[in-house]
N, C-alpha and C positions, 0 to 999 in steps of 0.2 A: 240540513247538512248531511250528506251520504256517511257512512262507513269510512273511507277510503279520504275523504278532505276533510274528515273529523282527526283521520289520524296522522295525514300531511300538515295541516295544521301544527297538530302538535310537536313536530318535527322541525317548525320554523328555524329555530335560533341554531339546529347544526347545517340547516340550507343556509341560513345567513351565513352562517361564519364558513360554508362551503366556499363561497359564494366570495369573500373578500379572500379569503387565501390564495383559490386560482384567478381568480379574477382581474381582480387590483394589485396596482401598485405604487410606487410615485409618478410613475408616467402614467397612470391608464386609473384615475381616480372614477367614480362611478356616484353618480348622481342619486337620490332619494325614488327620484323617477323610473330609474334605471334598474334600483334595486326592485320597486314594486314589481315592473312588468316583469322581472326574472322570475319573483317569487309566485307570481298568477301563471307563468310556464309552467311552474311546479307545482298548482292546485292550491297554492295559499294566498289567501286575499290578506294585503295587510294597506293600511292606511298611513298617511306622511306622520300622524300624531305616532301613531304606535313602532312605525318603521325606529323614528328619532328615541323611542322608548327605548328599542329592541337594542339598538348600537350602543346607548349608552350601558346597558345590562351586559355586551358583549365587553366593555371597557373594563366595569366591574369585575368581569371574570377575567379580564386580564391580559385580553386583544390591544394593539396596539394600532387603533383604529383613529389615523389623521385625519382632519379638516381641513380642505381646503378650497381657496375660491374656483370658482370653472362655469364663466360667461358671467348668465345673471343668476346663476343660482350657487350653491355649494358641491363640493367632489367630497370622497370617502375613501379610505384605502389603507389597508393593512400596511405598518412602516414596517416595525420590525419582525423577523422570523425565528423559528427556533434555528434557521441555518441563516447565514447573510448569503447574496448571490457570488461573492468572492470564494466562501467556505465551499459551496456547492461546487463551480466551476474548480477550485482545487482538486476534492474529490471526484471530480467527472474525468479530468485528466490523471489523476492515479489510475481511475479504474481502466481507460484507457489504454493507456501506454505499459499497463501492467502484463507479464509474458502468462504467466502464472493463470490469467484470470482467463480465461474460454471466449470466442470473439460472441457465441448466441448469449453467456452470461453476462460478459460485458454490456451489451445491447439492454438486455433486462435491467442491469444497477441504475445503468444510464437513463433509465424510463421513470426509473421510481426514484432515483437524485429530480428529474426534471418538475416532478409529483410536490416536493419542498420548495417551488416557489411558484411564481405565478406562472399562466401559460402563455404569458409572454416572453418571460424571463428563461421557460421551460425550452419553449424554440431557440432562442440566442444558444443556450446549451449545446442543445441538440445540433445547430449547425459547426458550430465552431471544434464539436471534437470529433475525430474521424478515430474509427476501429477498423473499419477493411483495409489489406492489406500490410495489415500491423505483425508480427510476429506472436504468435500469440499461442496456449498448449490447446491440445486437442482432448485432454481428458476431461471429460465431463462430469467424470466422477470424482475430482479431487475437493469437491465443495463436503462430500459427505467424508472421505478421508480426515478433512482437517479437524470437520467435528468427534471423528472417532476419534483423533490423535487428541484433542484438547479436552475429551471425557476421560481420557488414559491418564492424560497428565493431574487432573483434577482429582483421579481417585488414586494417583501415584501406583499405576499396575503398568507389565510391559505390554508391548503391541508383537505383531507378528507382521508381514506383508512380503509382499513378490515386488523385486527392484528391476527394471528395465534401463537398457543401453541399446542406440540406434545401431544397424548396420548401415553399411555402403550403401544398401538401398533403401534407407530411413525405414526398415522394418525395427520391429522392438524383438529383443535377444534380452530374456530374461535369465538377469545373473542365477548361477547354479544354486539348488537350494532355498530355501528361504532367506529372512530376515529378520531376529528377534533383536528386539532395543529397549529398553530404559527410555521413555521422550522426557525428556527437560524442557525445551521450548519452540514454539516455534518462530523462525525469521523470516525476513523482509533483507533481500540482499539482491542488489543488481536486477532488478525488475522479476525473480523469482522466491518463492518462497520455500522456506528450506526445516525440516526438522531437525533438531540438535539433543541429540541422544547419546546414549553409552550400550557398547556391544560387550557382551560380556569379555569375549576371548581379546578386545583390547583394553593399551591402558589410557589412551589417548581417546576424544569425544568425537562422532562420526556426524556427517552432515550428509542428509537424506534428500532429493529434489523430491516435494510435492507431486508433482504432478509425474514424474516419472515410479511411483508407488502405486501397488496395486492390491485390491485384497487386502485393506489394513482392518486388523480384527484386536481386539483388548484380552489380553490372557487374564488365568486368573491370578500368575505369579506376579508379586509383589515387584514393583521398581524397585534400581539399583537407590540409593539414597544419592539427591543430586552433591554435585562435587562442594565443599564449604568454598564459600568466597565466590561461585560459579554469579556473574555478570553478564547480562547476556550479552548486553552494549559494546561491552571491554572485550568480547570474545568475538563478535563480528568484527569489532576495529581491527583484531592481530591477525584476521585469516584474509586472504587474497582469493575472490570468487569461491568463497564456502570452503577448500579444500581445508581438508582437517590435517591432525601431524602434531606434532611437539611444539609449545611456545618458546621463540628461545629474545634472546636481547641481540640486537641490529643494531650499529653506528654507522651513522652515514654519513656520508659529506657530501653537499649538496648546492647546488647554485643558488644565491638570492633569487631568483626568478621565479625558485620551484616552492615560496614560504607558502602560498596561498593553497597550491597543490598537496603541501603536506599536514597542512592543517583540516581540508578537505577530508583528506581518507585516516588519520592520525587523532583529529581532536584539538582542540586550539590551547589545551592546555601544558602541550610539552615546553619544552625545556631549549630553547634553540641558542646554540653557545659560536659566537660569531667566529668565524676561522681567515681570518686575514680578512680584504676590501670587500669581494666578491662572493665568500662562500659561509656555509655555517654548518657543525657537526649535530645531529640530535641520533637519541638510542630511543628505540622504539621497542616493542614487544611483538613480535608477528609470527607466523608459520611460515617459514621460508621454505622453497619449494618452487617450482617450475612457472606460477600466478604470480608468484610474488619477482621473478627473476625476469620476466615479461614486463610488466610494471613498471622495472629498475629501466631495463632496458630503451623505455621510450624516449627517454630523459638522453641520452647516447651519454657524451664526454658532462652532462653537468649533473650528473649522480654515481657516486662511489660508494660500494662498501668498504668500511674503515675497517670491521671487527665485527663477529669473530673468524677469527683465517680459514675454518672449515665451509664458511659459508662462502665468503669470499674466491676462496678458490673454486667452488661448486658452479658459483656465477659466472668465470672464467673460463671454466671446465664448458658449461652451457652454450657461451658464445664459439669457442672455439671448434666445438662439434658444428654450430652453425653456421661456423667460415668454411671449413672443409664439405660441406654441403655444395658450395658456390666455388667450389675450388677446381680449376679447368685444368690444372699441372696433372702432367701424367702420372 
């Protein structure tokens, strides 16, 4: 025996277990026969005795290697994975549809998702989720961003970076100055991912676009201490597309129609106080503001704010600069 199939040999049981990972599955079971002639591709002689040896030692270690009939002989095939193919396809469609994530990284997560199950199962992936033409960022360096930002946050220091905003001609127009922060966390909001920090000169928490950061560096001053009671969940529920600002308490009255749409963005655990046949009042906690007044807006006549009167009138305020937009009277 040479060098070289002395030491493919010894290699058998991770070509085996290569071998039923991408291989098999419950559709595409693999015969004893089937397995031999793979593993003689590979420089390893193995025999029907030793092959049945070999699986059952993979069992032991804790492969989840089925039996089943197929003609006149037996099939073989990895059941379960560490991902199911429902888990995988979930994840394949995050990484997808996500804006955040770059269309060439995208393409990469998607290759090594398709890697955790078989290369049958890897194809089906691969066809059914499309990334061209998707909306998607163009910085390719926000993958190392988010690692600086999540090494900041772990040793509780601030960060520094350069914030950009598009012009007319989707050029980037980098805000004046830098950007020093406090990072508390990072979110998952509306298909972007967003950092949630504290600037020193306010008293309210700022939300940063990923991918619109540049040049994120770890100072050596110490973070602000994060705020007591800070939630990150309870703090994306009360803001409208990320924008930051004061929490304040919302009454709304609202159509039976809109119960499902406001548990959706609110949480299933409010409080909904029925207001005559048709409608129901609940107070909410949010950042009100121009996202949040948008939002109200779609809803037309079956969503009101009840309280408080300064918001209320703001929303007022807001439509009615938007009728005199449309307004043909001289």
């Amino acid at each position: 025996m040479s060098k070289e199939a002395g030491i493919n040999q010894k290699l058998k049981f991770l070509y085996l277990a290569d071998i039923f990972r991408s291989e098999t599955d419950e559709e595409h079971p693999i015969s004893i026969y089937s397995l031999s002639e793979r593993l003689e591709d590979l420089g390893i002689k193995a025999t029907r005795k030793t092959l049945l040896d070999d699986i059952r030692l993979l069992e032991d270690y804790g492969m989840d290697i089925i039996t089943v009939p197929m003609g006149k002989m037996l099939g073989y095939y990895l059941g379960s994975r560490s991902f199911e193919l429902p888990e995988i396809k979930l994840l394949a469609d995050a990484v997808s549809s996500s804006r955040f994530i770059t269309e060439k990284k995208s393409r990469t997560l998607l290759k090594k998702l398709e890697g955790l199950t078989s290369n049958f199962h890897g194809q089906e992936i691969n066809r059914r989720v499309f990334v061209a033409n998707r909306i998607k960022s163009e910085n390719e360096a926000i993958y190392i961003s988010i690692d600086t930002i999540q090494q900041a946050i772990d040793s509780k220091k601030q960060i520094s970076f350069r914030y950009f905003d598009r012009t007319v001609g989707m050029k980037k127009k980098y805000r004046p100055g830098g950007r020093t922060c406090s990072p508390y966390a990072l979110a998952w909001n509306d298909g972007s991912y967003y950092l949630v920090g504290k600037q020193g000169k306010y008293s309210t928490l700022s939300n940063f676009r990923i991918d619109r950061m540049e040049n994120v560096v770890i100072l050596d001053e110490k973070a602000e201490p994060i705020p007591e009671g800070f939630d990150l969940a309870e703090y994306t529920a009360t803001t409208f597309s990320m924008f930051s600002g004061e929490v304040c308490t919302v009454t709304l009255r609202l159509d039976n129609s809109l119960v499902n749409v406001v548990a959706d963005k609110f949480g299933s655990d409010l409080i909904l106080i029925p207001d005559g046949e048709d409608k129901f009042t609940v107070s909410v906690k949010l950042v009100a503001g121009a996202a949040f007044y948008g939002w109200l807006f779609q809803f037309g006549d079956k969503a009101e704010v009840v309280s408080p009167e300064n918001i209320r009138r703001e929303f007022l305020d807001m439509m009615e600069n938007v009728r005199r937009k449309y307004d043909t009277e001289d």
